[in-house]
C-alpha positions in Angstrom: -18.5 -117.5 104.2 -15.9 -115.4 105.1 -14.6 -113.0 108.6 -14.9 -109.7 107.4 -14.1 -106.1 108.8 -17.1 -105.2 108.3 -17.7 -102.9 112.1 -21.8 -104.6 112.2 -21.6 -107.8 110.9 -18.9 -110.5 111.5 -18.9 -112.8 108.4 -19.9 -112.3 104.8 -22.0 -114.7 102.7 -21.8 -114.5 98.9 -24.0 -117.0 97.0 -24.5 -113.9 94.5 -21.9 -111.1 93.4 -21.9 -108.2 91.3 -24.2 -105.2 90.8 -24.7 -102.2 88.8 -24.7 -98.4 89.4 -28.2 -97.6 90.9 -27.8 -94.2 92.3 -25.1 -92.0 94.1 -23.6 -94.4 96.6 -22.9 -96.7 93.8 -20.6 -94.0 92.2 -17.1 -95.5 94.7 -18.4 -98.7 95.0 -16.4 -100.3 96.9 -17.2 -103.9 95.7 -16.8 -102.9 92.7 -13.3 -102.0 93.4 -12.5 -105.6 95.3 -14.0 -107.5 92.2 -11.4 -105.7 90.0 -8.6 -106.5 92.4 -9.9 -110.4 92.1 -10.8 -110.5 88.4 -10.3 -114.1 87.3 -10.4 -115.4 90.8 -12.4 -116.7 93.6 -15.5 -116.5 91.3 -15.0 -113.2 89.8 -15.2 -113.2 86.1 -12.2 -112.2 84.3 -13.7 -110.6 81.6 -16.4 -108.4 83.5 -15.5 -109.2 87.3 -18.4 -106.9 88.7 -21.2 -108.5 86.7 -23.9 -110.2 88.4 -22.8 -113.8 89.0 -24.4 -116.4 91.1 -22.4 -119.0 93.2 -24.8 -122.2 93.9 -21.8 -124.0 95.2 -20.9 -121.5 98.1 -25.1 -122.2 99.4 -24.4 -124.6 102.3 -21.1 -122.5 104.0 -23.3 -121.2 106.9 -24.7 -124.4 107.5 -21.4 -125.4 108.6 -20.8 -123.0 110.8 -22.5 -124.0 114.1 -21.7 -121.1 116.8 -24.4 -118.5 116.1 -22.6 -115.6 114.0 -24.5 -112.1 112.5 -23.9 -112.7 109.4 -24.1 -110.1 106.2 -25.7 -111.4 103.4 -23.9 -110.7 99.8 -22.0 -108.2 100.9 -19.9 -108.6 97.0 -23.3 -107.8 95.1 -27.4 -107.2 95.7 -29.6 -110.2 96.3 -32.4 -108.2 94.4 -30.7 -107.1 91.3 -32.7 -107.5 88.5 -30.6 -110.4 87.0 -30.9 -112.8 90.5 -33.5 -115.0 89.3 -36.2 -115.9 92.2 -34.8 -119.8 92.3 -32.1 -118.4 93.6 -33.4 -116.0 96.0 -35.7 -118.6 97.2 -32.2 -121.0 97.8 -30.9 -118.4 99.6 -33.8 -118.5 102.2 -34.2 -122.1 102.7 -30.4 -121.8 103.9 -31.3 -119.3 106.2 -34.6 -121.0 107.7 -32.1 -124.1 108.4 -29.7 -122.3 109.8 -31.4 -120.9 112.7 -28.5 -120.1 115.0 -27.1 -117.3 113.0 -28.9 -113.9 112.5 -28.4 -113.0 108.7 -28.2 -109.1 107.5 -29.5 -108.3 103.7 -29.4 -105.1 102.7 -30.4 -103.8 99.2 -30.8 -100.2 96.7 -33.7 -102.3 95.5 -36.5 -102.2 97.7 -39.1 -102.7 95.5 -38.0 -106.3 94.3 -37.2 -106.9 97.8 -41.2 -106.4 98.3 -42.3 -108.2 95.4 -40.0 -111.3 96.1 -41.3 -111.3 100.1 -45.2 -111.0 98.8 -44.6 -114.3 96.8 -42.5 -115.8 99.3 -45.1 -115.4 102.4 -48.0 -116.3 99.9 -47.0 -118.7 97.3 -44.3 -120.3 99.0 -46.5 -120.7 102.8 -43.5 -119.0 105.1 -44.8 -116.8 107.9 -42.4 -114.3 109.8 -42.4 -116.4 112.9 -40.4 -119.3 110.6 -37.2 -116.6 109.8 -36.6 -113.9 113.0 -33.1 -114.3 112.3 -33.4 -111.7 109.2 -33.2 -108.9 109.1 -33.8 -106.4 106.2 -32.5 -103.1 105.6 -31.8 -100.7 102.7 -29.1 -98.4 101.9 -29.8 -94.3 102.0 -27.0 -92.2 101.1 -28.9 -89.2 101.1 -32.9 -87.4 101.1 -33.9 -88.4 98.1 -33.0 -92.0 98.8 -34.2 -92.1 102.0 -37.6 -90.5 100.7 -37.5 -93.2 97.9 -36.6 -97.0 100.0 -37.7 -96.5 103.1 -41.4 -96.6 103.5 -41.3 -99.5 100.6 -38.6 -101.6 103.1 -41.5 -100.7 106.1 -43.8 -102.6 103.9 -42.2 -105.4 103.6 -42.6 -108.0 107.0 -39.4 -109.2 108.5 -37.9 -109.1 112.4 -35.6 -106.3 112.1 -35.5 -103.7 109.4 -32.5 -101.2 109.2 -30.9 -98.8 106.8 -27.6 -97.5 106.1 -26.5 -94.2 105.6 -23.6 -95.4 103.8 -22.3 -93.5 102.5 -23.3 -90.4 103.9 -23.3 -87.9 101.3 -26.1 -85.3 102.9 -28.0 -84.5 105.8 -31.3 -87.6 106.2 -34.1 -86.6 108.1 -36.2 -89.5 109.0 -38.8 -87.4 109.3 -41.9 -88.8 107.3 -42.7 -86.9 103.6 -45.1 -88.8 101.8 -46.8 -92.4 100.9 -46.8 -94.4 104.3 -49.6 -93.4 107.4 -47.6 -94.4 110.3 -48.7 -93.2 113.3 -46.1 -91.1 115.9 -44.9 -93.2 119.0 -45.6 -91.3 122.5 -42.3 -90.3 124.2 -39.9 -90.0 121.3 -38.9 -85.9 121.8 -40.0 -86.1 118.0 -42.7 -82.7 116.7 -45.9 -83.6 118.0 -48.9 -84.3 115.2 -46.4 -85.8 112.3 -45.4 -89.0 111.7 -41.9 -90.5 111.3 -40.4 -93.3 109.5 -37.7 -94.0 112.1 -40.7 -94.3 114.8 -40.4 -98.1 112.2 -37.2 -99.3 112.1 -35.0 -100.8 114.3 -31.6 -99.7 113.3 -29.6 -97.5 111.7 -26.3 -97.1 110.5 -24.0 -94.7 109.5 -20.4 -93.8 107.7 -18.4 -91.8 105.4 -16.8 -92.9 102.5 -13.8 -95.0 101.8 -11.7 -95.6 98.7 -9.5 -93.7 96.3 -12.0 -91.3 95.3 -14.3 -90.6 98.4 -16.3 -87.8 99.3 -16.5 -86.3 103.2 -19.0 -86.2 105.3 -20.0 -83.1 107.7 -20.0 -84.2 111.4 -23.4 -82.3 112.1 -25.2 -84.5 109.7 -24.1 -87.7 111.9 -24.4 -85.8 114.9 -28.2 -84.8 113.5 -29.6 -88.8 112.7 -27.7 -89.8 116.1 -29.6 -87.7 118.0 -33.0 -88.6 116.1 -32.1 -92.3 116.8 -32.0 -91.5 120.5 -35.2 -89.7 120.5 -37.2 -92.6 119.1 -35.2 -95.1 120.9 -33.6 -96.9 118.2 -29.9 -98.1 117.8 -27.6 -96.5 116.3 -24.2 -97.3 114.9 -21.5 -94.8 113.8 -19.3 -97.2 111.4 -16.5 -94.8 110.2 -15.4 -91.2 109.5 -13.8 -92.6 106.1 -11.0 -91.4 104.2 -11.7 -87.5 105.1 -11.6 -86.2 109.0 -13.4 -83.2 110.0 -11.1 -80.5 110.4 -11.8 -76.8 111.6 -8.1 -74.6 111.7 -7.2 -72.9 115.0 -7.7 -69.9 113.5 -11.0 -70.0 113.2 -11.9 -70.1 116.8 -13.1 -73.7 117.2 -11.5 -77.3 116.6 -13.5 -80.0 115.7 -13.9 -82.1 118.6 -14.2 -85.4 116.4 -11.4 -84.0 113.8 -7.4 -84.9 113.7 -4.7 -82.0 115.8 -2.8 -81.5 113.2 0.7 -80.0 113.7 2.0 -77.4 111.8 2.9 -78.0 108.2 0.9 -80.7 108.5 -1.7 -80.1 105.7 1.0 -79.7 103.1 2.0 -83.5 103.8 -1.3 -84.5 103.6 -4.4 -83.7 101.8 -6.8 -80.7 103.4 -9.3 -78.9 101.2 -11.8 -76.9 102.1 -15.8 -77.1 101.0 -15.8 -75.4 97.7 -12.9 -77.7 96.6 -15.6 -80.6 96.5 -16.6 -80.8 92.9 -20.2 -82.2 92.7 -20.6 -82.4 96.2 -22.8 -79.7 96.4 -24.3 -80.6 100.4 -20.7 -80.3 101.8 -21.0 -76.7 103.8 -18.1 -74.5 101.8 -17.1 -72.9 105.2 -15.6 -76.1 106.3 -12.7 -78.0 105.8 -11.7 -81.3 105.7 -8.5 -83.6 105.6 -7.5 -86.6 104.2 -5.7 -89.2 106.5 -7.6 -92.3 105.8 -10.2 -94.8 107.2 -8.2 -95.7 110.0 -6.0 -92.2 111.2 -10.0 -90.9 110.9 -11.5 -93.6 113.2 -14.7 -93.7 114.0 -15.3 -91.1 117.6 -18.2 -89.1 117.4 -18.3 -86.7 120.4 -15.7 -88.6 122.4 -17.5 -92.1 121.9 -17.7 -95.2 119.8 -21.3 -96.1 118.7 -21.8 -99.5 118.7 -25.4 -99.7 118.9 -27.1 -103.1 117.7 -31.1 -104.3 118.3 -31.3 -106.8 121.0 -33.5 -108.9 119.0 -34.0 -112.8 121.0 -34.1 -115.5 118.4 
């Protein structure tokens, strides 16, 4: 276990590491990208560092850790990839029903042997939810389809907290409800009367743009949008990061984005500004607007003039 700079967790936890490409968000993974940087070391193999390899030996670290920490669980890899066998699943939660003081974080792409895995745990293996409130379960939605796809199979699944990331953000989400789940509407949420909504269900959701050598923007009005449908149903939201690209609207189109860098003049030709229809399979990415590269931390992580640092007050 590990401090990591992670904005919504403080420590990592990786008993298992190593994935493979699931879906959009996996195409700049930035795991990926830290495995190669540690191929032959620290448990990363040298041959294929990124492959899906489990560490029984690192099982115990949280149990010596004994001030309560929120703590995200492997952060390196997915805990329901296909190749985790359930043994070690099944380790994984015996550490965290021990270690009670810390809240632990798991989030998946893989819902659906996240469901199966819970069914058998809570049946076969006699656990109730009152046993584990310090996990919480999310999944990650970079986009519609994904959202459309995870989300009402992670709202099946029974844990204390459930949460998704919109990480990273490649599209506009609207947690509006589609198809497959009958939840009913909460009264009071600002939401359109007579439909339900999936984020009526969850207790959290984060957000943030992409990082790495070969990341995509993100369009401020589609944070702006799932902000302002967190605070109509009352649920917390955390902004993580602009990423590598910043907003950017020129002066001389009449408006400045409020959330994007001033640049000085001649600036863009020192660093990197392109404009929408520059972004080659990025097809969500509005062509009118621009954005420039300044990386992670020039872009910061403002929205409107304010950090959002929104976490569920969940008591253990």
């Amino acid at each position: 276990m590990g401090k990591t700079r992670i904005e919504w967790t403080e420590y990592s936890w990786n008993p298992v590491s190593g994935c493979t490409p699931i879906s959009e968000g996996c195409q700049n993974c930035y795991a990926k990208r830290m495995a190669n940087r540690l191929r032959g070391r620290c448990g990363y193999p040298a041959d294929d560092p990124f492959r899906v390899t489990l560490h029984p030996e690192r099982l115990g670290e949280p149990l010596r850790w004994k001030e309560p920490r929120r703590v995200f669980v492997c952060s390196m890899g997915d805990l329901f990839h296909e190749d985790v066998p359930r043994w070690m699943r099944f380790e994984v939660m015996d550490i965290i029903l021990q270690a009670k003081q810390h809240t632990f974080l798991i989030l998946t792409k893989r819902p659906a042997n996240m469901k199966e895995f819970f069914e058998w745990y809570y049946s076969k293996a006699g656990r109730t939810i009152e046993t584990i409130k310090n996990l919480w379960l999310g999944v990650t939605a970079e986009n519609q389809q994904r959202a459309d796809e995870r989300i009402p199979i992670l709202l099946q699944i029974t844990a204390a907290v459930r949460f998704v990331s919109v990480e990273p953000m490649l599209g506009p989400v609207d947690l509006s409800l589609s198809d497959g789940v009958d939840l009913s509407m909460s009264v009071g949420t600002g939401l359109k009367p007579g439909k339900s909504y999936l984020i009526n269900s969850l207790d959290w959701v984060i957000c943030g743009g992409e990082t790495g050598p070969n990341a995509r923007p993100m369009h401020p009005d589609w944070v702006r949008n799932l902000r302002d449908q967190c605070q109509a149903s009352g649920v917390s939201f955390f902004f993580k990061q602009w990423g590598e690209w910043a907003p950017y609207r020129p002066s001389t189109a009449g408006y400045a984005s409020p959330d994007g860098p001033s640049l000085p003049e001649g600036c863009a030709s020192k660093r990197k500004l392109m404009w929408g229809w520059e972004f080659k399979n990025h097809e969500e990415f509005p062509k009118w607007m621009a954005a420039v590269r300044i990386g992670k931390k020039a872009a910061g992580r403002l929205l409107d003039g304010r950090m959002w640092d929104e976490i569920p007050d969940i008591i253990l």
